[in-house]
PyMOL Python script that loads the backbone (N, CA, C, O; Angstrom):
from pymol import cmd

cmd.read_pdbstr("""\
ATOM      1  N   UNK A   1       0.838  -1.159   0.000  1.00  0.00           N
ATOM      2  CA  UNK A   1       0.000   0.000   0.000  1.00  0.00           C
ATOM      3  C   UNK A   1       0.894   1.236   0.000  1.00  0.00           C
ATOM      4  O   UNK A   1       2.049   1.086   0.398  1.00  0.00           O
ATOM      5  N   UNK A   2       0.460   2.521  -0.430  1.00  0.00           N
ATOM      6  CA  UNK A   2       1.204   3.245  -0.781  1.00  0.00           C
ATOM      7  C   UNK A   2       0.203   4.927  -1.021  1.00  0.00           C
ATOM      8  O   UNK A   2      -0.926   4.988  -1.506  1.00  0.00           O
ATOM      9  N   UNK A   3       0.903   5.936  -0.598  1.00  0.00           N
ATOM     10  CA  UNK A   3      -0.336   7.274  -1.068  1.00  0.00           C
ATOM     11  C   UNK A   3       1.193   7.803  -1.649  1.00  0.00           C
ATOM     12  O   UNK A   3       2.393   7.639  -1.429  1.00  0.00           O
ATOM     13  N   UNK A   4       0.029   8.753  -2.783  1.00  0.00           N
ATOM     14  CA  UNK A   4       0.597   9.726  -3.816  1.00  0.00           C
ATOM     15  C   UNK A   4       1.633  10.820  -2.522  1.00  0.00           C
ATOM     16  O   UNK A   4       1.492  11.040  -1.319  1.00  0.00           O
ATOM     17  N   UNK A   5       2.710  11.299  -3.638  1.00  0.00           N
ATOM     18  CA  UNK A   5       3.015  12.693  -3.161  1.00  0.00           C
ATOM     19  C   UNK A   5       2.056  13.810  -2.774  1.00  0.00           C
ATOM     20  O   UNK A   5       1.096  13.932  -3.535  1.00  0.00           O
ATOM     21  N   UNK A   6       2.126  14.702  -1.682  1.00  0.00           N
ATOM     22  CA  UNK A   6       1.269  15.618  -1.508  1.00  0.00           C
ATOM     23  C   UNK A   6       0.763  16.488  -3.424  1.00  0.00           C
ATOM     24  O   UNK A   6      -0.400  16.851  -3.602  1.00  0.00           O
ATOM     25  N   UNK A   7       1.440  16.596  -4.144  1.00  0.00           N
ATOM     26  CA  UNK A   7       1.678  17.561  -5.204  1.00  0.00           C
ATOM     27  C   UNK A   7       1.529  16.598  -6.309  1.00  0.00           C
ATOM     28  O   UNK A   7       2.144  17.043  -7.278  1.00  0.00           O
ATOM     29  N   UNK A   8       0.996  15.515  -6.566  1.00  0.00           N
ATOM     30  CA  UNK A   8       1.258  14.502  -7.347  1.00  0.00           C
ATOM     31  C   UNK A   8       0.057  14.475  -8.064  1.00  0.00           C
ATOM     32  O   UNK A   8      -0.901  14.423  -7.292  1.00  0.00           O
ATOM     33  N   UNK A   9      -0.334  14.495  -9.528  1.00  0.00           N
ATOM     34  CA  UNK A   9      -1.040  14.538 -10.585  1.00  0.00           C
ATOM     35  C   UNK A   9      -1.304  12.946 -10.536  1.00  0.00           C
ATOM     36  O   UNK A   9      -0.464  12.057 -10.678  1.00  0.00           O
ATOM     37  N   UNK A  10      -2.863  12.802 -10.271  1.00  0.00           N
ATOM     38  CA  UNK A  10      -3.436  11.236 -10.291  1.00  0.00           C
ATOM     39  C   UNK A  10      -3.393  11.024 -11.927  1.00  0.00           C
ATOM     40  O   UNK A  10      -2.576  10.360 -12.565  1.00  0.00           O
ATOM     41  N   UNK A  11      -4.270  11.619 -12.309  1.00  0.00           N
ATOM     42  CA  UNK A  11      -4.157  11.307 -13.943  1.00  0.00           C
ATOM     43  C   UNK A  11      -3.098  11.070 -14.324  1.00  0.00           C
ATOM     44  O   UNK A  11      -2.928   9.982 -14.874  1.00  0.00           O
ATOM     45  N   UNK A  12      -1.974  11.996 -14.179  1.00  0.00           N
ATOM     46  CA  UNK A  12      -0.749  11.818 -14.617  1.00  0.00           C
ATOM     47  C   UNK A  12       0.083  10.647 -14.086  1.00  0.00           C
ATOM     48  O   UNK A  12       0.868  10.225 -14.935  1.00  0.00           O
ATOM     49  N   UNK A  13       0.137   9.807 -12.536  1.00  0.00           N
ATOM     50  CA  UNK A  13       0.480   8.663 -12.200  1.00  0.00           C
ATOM     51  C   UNK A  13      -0.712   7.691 -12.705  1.00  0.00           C
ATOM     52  O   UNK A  13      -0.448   6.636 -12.128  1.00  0.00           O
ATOM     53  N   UNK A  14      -1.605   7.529 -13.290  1.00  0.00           N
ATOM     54  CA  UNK A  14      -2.437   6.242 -13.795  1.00  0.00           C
ATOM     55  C   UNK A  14      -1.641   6.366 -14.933  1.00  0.00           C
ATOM     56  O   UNK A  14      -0.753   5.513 -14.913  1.00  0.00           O
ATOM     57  N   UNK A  15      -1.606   6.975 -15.770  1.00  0.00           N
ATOM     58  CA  UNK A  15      -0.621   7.072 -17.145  1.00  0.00           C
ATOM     59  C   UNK A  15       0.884   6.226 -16.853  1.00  0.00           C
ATOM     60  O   UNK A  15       1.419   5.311 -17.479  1.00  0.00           O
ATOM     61  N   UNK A  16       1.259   6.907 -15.719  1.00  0.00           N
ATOM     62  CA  UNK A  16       2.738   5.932 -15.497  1.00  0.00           C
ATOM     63  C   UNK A  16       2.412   5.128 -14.992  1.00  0.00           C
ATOM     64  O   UNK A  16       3.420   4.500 -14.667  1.00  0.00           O
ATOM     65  N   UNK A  17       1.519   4.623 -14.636  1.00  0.00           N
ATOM     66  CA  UNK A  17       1.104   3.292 -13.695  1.00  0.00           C
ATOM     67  C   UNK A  17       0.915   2.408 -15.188  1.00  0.00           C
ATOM     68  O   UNK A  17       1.568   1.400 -15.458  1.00  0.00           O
ATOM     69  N   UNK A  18      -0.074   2.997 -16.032  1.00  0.00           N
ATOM     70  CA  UNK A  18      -0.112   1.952 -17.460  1.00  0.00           C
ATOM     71  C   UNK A  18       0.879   1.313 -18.339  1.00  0.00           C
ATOM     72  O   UNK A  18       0.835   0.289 -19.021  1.00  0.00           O
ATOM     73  N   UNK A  19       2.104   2.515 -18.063  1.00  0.00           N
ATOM     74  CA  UNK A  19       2.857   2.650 -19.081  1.00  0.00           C
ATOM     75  C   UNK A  19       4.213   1.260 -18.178  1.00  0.00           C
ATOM     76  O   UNK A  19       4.864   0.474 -18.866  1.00  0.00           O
ATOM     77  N   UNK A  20       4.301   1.312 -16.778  1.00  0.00           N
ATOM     78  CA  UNK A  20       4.574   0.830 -16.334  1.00  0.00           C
ATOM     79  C   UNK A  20       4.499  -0.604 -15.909  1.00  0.00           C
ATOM     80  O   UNK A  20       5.281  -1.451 -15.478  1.00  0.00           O
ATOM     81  N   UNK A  21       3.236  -0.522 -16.210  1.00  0.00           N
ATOM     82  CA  UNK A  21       2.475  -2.311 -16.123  1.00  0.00           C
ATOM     83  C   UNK A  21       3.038  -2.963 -18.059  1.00  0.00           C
ATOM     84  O   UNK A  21       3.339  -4.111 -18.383  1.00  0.00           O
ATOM     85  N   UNK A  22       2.995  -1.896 -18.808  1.00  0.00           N
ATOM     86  CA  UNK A  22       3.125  -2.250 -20.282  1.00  0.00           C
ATOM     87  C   UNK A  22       4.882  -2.199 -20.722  1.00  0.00           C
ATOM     88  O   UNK A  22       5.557  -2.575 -21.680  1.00  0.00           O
ATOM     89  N   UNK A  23       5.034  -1.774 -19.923  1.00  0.00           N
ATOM     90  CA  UNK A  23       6.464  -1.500 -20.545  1.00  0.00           C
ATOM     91  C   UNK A  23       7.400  -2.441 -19.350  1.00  0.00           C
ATOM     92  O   UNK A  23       8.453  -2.729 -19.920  1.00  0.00           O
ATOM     93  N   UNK A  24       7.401  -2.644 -18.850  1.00  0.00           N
ATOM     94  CA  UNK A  24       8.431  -2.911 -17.508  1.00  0.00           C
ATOM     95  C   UNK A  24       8.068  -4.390 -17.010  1.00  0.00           C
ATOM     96  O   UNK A  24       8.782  -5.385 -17.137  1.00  0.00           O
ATOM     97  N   UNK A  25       6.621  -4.308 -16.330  1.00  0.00           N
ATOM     98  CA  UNK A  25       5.911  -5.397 -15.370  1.00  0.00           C
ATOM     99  C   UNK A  25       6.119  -6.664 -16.056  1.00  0.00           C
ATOM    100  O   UNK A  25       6.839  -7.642 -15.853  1.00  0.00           O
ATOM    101  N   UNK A  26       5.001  -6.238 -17.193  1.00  0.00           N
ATOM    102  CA  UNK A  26       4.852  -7.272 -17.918  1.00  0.00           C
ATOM    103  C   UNK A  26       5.524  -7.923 -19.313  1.00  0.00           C
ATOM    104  O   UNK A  26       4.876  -8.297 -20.290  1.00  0.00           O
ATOM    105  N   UNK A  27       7.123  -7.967 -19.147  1.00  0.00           N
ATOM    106  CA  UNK A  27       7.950  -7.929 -19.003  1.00  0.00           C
ATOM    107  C   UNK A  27       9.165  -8.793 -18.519  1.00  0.00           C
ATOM    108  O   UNK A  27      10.186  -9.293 -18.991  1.00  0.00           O
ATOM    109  N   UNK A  28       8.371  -8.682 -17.077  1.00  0.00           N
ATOM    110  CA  UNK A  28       9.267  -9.700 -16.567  1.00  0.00           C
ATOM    111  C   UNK A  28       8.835 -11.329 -16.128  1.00  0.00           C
ATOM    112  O   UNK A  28       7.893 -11.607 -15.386  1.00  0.00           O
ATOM    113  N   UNK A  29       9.655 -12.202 -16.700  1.00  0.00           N
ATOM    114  CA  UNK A  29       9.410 -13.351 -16.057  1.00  0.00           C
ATOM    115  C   UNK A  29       8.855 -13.659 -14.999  1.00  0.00           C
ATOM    116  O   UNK A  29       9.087 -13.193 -13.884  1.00  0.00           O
ATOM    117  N   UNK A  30       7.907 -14.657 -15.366  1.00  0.00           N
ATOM    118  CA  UNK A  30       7.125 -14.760 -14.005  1.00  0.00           C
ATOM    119  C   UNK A  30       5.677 -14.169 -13.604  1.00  0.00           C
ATOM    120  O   UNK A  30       4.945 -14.835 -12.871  1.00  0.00           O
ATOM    121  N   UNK A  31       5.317 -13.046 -14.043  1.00  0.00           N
ATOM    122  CA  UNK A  31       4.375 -12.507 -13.646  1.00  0.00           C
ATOM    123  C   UNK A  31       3.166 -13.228 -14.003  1.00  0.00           C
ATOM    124  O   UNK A  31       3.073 -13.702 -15.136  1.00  0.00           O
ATOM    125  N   UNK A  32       2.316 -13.350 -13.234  1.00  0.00           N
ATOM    126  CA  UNK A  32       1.126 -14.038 -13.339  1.00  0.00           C
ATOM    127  C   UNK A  32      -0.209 -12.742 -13.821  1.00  0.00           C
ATOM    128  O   UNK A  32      -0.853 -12.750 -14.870  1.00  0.00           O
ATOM    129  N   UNK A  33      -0.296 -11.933 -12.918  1.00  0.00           N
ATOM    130  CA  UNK A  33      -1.218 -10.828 -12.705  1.00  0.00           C
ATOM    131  C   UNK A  33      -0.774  -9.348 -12.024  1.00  0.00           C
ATOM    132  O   UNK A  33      -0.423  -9.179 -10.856  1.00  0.00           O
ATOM    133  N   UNK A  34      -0.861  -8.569 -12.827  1.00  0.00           N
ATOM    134  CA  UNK A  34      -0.806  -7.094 -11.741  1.00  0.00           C
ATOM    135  C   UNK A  34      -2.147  -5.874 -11.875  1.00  0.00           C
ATOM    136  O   UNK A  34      -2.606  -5.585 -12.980  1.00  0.00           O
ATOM    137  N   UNK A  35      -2.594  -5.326 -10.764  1.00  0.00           N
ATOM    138  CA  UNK A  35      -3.471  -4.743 -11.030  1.00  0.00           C
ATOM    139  C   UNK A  35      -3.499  -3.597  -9.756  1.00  0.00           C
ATOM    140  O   UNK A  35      -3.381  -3.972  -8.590  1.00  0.00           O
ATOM    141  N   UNK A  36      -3.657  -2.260 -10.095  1.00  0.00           N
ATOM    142  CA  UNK A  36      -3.783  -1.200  -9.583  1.00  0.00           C
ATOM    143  C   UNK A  36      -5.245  -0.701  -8.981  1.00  0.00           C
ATOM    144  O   UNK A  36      -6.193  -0.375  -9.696  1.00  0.00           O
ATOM    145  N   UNK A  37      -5.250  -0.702  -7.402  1.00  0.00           N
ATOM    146  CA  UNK A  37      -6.640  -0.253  -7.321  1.00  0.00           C
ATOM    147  C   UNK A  37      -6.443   0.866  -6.411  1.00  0.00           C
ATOM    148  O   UNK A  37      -5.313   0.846  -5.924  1.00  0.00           O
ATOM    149  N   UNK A  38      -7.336   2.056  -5.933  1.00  0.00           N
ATOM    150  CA  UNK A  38      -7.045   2.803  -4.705  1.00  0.00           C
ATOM    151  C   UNK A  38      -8.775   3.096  -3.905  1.00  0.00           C
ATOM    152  O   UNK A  38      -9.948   3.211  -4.261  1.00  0.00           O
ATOM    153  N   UNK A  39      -8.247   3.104  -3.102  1.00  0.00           N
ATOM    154  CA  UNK A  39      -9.263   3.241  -1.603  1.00  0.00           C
ATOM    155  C   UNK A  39      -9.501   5.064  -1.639  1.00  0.00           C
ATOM    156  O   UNK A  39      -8.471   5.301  -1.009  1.00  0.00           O
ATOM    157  N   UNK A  40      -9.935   6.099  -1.839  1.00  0.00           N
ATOM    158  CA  UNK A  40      -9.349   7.506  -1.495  1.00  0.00           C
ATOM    159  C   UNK A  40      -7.973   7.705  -1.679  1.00  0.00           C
ATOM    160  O   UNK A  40      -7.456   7.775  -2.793  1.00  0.00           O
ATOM    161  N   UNK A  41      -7.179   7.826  -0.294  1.00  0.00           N
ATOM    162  CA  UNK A  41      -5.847   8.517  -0.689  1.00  0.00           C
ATOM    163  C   UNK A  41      -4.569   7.315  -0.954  1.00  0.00           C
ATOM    164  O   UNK A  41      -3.422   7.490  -1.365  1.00  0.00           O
ATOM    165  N   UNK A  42      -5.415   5.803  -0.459  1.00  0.00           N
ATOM    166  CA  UNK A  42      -4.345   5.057  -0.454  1.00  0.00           C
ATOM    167  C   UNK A  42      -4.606   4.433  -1.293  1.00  0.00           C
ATOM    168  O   UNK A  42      -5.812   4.379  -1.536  1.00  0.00           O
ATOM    169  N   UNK A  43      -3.620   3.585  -2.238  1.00  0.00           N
ATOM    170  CA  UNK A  43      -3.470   2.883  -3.496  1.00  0.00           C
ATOM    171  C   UNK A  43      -2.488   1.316  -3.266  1.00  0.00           C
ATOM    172  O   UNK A  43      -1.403   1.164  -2.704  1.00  0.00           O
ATOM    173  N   UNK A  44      -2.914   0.838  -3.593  1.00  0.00           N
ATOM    174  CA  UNK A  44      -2.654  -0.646  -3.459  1.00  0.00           C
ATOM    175  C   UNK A  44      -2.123  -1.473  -4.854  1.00  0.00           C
ATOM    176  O   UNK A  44      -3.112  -1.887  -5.458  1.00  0.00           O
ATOM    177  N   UNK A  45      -1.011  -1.789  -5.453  1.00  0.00           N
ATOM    178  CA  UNK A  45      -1.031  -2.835  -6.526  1.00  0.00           C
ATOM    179  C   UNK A  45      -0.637  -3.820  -6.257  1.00  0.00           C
ATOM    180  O   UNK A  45       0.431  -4.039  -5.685  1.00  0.00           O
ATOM    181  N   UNK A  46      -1.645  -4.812  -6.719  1.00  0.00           N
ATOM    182  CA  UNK A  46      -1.392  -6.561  -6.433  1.00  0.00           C
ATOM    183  C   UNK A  46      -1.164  -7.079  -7.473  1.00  0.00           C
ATOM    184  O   UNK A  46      -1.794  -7.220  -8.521  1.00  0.00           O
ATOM    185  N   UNK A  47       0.329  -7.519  -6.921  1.00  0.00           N
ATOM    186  CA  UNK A  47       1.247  -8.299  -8.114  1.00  0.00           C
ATOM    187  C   UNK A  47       1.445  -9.673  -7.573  1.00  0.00           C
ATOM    188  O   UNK A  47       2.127  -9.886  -6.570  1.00  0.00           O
ATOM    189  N   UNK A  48       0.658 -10.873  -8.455  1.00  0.00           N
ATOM    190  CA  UNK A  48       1.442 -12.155  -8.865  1.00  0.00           C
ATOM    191  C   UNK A  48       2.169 -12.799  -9.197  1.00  0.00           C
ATOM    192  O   UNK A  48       1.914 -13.073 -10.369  1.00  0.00           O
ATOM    193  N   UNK A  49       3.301 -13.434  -8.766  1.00  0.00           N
ATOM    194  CA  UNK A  49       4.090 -14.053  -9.488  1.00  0.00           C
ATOM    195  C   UNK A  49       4.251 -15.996  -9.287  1.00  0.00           C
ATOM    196  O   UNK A  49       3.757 -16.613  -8.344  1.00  0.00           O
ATOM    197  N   UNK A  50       4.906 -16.514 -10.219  1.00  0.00           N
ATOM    198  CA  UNK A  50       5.079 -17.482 -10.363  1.00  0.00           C
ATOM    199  C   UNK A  50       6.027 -17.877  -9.093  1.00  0.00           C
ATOM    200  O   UNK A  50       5.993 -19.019  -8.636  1.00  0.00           O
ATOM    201  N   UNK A  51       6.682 -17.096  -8.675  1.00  0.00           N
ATOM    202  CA  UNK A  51       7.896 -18.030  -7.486  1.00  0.00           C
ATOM    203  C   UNK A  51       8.509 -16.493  -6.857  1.00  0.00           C
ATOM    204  O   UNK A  51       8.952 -15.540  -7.497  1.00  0.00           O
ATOM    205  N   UNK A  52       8.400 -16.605  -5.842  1.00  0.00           N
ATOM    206  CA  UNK A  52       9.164 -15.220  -4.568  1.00  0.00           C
ATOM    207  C   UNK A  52      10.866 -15.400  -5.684  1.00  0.00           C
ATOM    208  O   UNK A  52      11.606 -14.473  -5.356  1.00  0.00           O
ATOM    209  N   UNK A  53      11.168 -15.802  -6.181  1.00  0.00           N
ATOM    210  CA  UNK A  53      12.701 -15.685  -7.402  1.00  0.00           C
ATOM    211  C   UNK A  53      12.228 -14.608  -8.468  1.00  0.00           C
ATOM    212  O   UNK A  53      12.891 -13.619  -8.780  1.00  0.00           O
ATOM    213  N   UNK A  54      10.919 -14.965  -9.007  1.00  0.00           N
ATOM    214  CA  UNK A  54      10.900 -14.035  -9.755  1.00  0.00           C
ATOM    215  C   UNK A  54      10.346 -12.542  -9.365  1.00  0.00           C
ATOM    216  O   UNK A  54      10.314 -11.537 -10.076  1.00  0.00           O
ATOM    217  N   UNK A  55       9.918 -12.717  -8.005  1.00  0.00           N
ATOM    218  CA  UNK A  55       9.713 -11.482  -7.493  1.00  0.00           C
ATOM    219  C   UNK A  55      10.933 -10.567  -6.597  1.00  0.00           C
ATOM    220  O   UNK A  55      10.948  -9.476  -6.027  1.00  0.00           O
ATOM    221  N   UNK A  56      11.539 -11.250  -6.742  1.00  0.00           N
ATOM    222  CA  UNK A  56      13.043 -10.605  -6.481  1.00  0.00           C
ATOM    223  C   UNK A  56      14.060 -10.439  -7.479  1.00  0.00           C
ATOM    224  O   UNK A  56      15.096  -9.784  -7.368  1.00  0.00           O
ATOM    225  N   UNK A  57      13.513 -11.335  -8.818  1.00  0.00           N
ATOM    226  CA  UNK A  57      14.407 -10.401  -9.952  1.00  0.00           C
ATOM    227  C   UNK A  57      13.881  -9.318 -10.037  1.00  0.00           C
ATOM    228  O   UNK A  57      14.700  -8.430  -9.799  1.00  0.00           O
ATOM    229  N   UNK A  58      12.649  -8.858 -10.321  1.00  0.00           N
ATOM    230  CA  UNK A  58      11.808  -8.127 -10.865  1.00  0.00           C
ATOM    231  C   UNK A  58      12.027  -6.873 -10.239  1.00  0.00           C
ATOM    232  O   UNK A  58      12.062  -5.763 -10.770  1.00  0.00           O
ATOM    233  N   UNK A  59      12.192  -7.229  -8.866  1.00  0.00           N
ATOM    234  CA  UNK A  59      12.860  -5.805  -7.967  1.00  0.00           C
ATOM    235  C   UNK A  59      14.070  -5.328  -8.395  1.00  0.00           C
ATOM    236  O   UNK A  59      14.090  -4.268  -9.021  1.00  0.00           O
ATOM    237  N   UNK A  60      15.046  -5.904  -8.174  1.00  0.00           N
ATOM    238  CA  UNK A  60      16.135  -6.065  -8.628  1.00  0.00           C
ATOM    239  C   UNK A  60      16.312  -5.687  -9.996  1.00  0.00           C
ATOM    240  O   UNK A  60      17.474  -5.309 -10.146  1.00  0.00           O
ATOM    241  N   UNK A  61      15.496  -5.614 -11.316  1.00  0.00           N
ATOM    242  CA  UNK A  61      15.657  -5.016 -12.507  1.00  0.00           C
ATOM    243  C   UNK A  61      14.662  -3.827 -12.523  1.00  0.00           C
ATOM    244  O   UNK A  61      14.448  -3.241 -13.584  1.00  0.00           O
ATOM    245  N   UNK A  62      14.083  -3.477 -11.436  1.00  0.00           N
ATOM    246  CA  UNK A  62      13.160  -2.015 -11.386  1.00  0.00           C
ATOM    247  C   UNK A  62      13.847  -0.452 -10.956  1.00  0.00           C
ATOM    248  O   UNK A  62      13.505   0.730 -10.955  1.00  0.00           O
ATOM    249  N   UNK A  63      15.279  -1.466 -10.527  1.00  0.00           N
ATOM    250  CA  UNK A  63      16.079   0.133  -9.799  1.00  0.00           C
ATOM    251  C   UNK A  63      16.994   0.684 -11.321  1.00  0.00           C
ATOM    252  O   UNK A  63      17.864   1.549 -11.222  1.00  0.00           O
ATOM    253  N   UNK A  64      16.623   0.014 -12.733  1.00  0.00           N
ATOM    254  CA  UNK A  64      17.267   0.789 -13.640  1.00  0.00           C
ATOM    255  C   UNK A  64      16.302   0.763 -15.014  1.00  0.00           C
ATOM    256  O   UNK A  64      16.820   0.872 -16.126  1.00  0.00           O
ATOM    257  N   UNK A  65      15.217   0.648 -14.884  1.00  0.00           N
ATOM    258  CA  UNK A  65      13.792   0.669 -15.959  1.00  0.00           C
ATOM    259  C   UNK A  65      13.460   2.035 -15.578  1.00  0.00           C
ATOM    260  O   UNK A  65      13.206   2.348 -14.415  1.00  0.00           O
ATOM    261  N   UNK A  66      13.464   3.222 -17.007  1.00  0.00           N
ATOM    262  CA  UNK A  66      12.623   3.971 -16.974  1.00  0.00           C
ATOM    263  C   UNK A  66      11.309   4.354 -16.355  1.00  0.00           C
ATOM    264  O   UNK A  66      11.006   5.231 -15.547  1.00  0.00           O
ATOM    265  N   UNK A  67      10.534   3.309 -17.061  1.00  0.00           N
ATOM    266  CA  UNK A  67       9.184   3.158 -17.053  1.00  0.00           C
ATOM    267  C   UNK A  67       8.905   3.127 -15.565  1.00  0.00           C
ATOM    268  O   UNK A  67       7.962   3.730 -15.050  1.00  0.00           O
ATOM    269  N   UNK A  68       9.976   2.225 -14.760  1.00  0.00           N
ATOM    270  CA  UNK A  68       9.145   1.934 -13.353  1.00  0.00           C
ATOM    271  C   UNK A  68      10.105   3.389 -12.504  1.00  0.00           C
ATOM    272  O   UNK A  68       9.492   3.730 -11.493  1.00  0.00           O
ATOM    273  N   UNK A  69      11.103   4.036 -12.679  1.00  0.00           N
ATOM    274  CA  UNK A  69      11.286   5.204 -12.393  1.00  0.00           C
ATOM    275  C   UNK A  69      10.122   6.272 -12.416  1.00  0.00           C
ATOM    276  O   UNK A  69       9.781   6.974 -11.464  1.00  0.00           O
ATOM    277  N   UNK A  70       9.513   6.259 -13.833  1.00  0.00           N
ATOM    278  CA  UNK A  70       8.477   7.311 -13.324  1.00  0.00           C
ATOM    279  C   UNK A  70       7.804   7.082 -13.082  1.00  0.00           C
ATOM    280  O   UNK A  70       7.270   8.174 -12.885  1.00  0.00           O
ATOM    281  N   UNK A  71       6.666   5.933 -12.676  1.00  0.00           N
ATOM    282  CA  UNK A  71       6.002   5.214 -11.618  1.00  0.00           C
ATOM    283  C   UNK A  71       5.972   5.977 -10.651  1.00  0.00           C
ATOM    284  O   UNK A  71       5.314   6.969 -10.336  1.00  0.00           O
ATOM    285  N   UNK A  72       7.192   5.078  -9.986  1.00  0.00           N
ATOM    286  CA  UNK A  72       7.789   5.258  -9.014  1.00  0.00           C
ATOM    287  C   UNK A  72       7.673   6.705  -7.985  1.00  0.00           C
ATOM    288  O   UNK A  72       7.383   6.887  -6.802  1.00  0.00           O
ATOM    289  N   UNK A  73       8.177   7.838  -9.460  1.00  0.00           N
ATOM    290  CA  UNK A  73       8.070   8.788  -8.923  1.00  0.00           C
ATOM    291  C   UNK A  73       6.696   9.573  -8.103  1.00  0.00           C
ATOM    292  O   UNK A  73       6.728  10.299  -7.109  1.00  0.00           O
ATOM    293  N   UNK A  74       6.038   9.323  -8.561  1.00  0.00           N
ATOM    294  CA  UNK A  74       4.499   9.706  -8.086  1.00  0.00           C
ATOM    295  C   UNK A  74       4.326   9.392  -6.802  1.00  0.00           C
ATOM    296  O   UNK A  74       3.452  10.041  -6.228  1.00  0.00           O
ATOM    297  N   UNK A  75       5.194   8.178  -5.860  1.00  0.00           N
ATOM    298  CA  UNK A  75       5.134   7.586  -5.148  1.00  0.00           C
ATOM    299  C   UNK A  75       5.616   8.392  -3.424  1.00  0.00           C
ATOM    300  O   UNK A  75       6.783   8.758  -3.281  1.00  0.00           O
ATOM    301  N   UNK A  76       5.031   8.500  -2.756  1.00  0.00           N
ATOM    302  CA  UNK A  76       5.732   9.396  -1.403  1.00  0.00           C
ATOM    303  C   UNK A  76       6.074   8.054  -0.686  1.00  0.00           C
ATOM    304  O   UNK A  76       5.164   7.409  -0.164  1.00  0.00           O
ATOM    305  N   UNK A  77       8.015   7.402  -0.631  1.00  0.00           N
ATOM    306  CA  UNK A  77       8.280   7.068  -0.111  1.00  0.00           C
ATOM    307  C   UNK A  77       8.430   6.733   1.330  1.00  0.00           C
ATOM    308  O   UNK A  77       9.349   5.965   1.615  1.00  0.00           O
ATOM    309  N   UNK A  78       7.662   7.196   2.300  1.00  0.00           N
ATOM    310  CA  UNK A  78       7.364   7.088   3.558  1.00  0.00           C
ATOM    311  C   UNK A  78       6.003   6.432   4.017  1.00  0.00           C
ATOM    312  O   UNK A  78       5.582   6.115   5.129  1.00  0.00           O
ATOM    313  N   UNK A  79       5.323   6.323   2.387  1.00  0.00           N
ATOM    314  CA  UNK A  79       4.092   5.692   2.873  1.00  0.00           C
ATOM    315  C   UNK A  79       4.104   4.065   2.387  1.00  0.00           C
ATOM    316  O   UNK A  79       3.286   3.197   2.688  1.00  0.00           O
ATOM    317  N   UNK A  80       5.332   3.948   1.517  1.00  0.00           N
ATOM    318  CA  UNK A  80       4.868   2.833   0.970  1.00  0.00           C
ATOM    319  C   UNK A  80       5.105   1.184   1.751  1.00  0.00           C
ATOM    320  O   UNK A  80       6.230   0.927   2.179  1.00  0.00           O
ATOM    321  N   UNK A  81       4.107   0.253   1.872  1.00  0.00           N
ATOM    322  CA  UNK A  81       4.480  -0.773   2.877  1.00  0.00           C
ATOM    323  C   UNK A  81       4.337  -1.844   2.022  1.00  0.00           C
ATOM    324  O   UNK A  81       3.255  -1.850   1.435  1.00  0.00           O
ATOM    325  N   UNK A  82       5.002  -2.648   1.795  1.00  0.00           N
ATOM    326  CA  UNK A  82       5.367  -3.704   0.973  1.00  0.00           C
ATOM    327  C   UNK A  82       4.926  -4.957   1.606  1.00  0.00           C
ATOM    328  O   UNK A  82       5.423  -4.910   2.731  1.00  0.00           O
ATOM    329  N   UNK A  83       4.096  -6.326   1.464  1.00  0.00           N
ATOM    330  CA  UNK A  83       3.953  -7.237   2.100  1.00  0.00           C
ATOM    331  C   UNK A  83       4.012  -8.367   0.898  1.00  0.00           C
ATOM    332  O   UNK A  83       3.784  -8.064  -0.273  1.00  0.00           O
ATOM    333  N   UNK A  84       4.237  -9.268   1.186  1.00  0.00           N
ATOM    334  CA  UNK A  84       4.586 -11.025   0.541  1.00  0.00           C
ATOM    335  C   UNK A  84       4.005 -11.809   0.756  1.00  0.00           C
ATOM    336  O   UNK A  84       4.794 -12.566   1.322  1.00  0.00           O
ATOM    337  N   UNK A  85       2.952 -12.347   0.729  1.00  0.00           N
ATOM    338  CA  UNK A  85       2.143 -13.476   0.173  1.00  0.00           C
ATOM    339  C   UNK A  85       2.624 -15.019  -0.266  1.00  0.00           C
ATOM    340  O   UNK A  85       3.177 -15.190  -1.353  1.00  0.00           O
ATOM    341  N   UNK A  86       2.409 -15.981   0.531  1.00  0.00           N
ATOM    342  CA  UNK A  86       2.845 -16.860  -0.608  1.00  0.00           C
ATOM    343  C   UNK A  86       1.536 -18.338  -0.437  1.00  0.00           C
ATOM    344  O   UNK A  86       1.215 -18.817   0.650  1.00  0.00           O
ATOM    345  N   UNK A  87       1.274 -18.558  -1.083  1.00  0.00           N
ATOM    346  CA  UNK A  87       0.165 -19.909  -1.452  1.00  0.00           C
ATOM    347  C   UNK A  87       0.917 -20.927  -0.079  1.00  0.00           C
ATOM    348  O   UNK A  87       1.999 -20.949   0.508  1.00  0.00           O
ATOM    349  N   UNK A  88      -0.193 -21.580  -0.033  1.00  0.00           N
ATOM    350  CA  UNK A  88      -0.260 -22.689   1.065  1.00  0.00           C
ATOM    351  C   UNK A  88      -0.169 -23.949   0.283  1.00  0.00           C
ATOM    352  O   UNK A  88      -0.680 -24.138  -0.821  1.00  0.00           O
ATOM    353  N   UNK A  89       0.600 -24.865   1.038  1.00  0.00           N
ATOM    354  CA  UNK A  89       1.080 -25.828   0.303  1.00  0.00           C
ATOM    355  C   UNK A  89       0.571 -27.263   0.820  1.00  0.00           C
ATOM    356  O   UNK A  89       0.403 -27.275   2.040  1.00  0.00           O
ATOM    357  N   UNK A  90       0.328 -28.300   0.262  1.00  0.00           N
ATOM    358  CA  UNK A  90       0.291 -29.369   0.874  1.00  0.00           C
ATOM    359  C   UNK A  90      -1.585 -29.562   2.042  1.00  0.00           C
ATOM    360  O   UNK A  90      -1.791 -30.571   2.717  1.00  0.00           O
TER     361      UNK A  90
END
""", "prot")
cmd.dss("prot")
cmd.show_as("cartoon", "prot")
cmd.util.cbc("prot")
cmd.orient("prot")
């Protein structure tokens, strides 16, 4: 979960959010599903992947992709909380 910069153009981050899911996300190995939703001020994207490997390349190739740079940018780093998921087995 994650809220915009105080000063941050929504229209203008759904655009990098698209361009980002099209250019970058989907993209990378592994991905099953990603999808952008928001509550009011907080915004949530739920990303699938095939194996916690490919969700740690995927990080790992996001700190030098354009596309997820300006994402990114829209983003007020103090809000964002990251959580991991993984299927139940057996």
């Amino acid at each position: 979960m994650f809220r915009l910069l105080s000063d941050a153009d929504v229209h203008a981050f759904i655009e990098a959010d698209a361009r980002a899911q099209m250019d970058f996300f989907y993209q990378q190995p592994g991905l099953a599903r990603r999808t952008t939703s928001r509550n009011g001020d907080d915004w949530l994207v739920l990303t699938l992947w095939g194996s916690e490997a490919d969700a740690d390349a995927c990080a790992a190739a996001s700190s030098s992709d354009g596309a997820y740079e300006a994402f990114e940018s829209f983003i007020d780093p103090t809000s964002v909380e990251v959580k991991r998921y993984f299927g139940l087995e057996g």
